[in-house]
N, C-alpha and C positions, 0 to 999 in steps of 0.2 A: 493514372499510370505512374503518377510519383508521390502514393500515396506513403511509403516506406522510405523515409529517408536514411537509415542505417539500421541493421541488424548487428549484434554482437552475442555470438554462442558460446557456453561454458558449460565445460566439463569437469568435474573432479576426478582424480583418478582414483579412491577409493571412497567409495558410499559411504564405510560405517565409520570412518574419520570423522569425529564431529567439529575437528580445531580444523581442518580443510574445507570445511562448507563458513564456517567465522570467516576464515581468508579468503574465500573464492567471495564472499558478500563484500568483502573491503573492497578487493579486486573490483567486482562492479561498478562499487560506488566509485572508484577512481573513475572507470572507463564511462559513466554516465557523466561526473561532472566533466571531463576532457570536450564531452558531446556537445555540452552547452555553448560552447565557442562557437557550434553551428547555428546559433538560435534556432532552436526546434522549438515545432507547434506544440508537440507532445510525446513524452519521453516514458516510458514503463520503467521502472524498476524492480526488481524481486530479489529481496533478501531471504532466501530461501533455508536458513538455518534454523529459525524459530519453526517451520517447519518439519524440517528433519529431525531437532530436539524433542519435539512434540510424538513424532511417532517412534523413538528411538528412545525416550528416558519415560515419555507421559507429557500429558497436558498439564501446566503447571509448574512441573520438574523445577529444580532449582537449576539444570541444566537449560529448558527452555526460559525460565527468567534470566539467566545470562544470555541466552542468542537474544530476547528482546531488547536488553540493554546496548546489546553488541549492533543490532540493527538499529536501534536509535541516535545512537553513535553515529551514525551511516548519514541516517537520517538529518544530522544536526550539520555533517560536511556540505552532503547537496545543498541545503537552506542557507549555509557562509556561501558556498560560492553563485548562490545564485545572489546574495545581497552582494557581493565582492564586485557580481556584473550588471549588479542593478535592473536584474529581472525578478525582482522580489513580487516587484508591486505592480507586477503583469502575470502571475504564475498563481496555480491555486496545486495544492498537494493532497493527493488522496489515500489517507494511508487503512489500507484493509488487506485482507487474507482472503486467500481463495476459498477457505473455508473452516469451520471450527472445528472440535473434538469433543473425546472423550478417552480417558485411557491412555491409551497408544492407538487409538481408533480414528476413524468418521465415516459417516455414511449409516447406514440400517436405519433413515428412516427416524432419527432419534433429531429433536430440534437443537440441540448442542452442534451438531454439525454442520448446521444452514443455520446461527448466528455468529455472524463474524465483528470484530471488533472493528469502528467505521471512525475516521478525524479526519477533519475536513479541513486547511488551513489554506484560508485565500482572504487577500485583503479586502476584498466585499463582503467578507462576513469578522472580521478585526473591530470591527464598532460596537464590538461588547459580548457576551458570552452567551452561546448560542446551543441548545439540548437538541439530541433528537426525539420525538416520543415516542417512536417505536420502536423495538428492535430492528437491527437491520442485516438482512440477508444476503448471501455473497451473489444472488441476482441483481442486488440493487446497485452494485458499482456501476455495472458499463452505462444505465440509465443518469446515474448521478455526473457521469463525467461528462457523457454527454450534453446535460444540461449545463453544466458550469464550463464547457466550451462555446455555448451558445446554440448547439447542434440541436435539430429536430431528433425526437425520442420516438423512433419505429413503434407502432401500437402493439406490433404482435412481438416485441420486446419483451422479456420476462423481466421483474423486479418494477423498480419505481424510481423516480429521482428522492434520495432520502431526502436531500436539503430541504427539498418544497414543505417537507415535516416538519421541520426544522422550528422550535419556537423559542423567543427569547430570555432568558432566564433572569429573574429578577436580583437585582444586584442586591 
């Protein structure tokens, strides 16, 4: 019953604004590190611009390489304030897409749009630098997170825990 400790919804008021979906990511990112005051078990984020650049310039775009810089940015806030609260070194970060492209596309079936880009940052894996070997698909998140919460992974779960792939890369 108190499985949802806080929801927070956004809307932009126009879609095809591409510098309104930049601001409403900031805007997030504020309103997620604010969240962390609460000690939460687990927080989502979605920076949803590299998204929208994606279908709106193309996969690639020099438009979507700035929303990924622009979500990294984002990115690099939440990881200060979480060392600023000293839940660094209790937190692990999963940073992936709900799924890939092509074009201004996804979907049809074409495997560009079920591999997604997958980083995994937690201090049980900081002991040296870690590949994954296989591609990994936007099924394989909720299984991976699950595992690195510690949570039993539903068999009839689709995807896999990537990490378990996970091998060490020779220095």
């Amino acid at each position: 019953t108190n499985a949802i400790d806080h929801v927070s919804a956004y809307r932009q008021k126009n879609w095809k604004d591409h510098s309104e979906h930049l601001a409403l990511d900031r805007t997030m990112a504020d309103d997620f590190i604010s969240i962390l005051d609460k000690d939460p078990a687990l927080v989502f984020l979605y920076q949803h611009a590299v998204d929208h650049a994606g279908h709106t310039y193309g996969w690639g775009s020099p438009e979507q390489t700035n929303a990924c810089r622009h979500a990294d940015a984002q990115i690099a806030r939440v990881v200060a304030a979480l060392e600023k609260r000293g839940m660094a070194a209790d937190t692990a970060i999963v940073l992936t897409s709900d799924h890939g492209g092509f074009g201004k596309k996804h979907g049809m079936a074409r495997i560009e749009a079920f591999e997604v880009p997958f980083i995994v940052w937690s201090p049980a894996l900081a002991k040296g630098a870690w590949r994954l070997k296989e591609p990994v698909m936007n099924a394989d998140a909720a299984p991976t997170v699950l595992a690195l919460l510690g949570l039993e992974v539903p068999e009839s779960m689709r995807g896999r825990n990537a990490v378990a792939g996970a091998c060490r890369e020779r220095q």
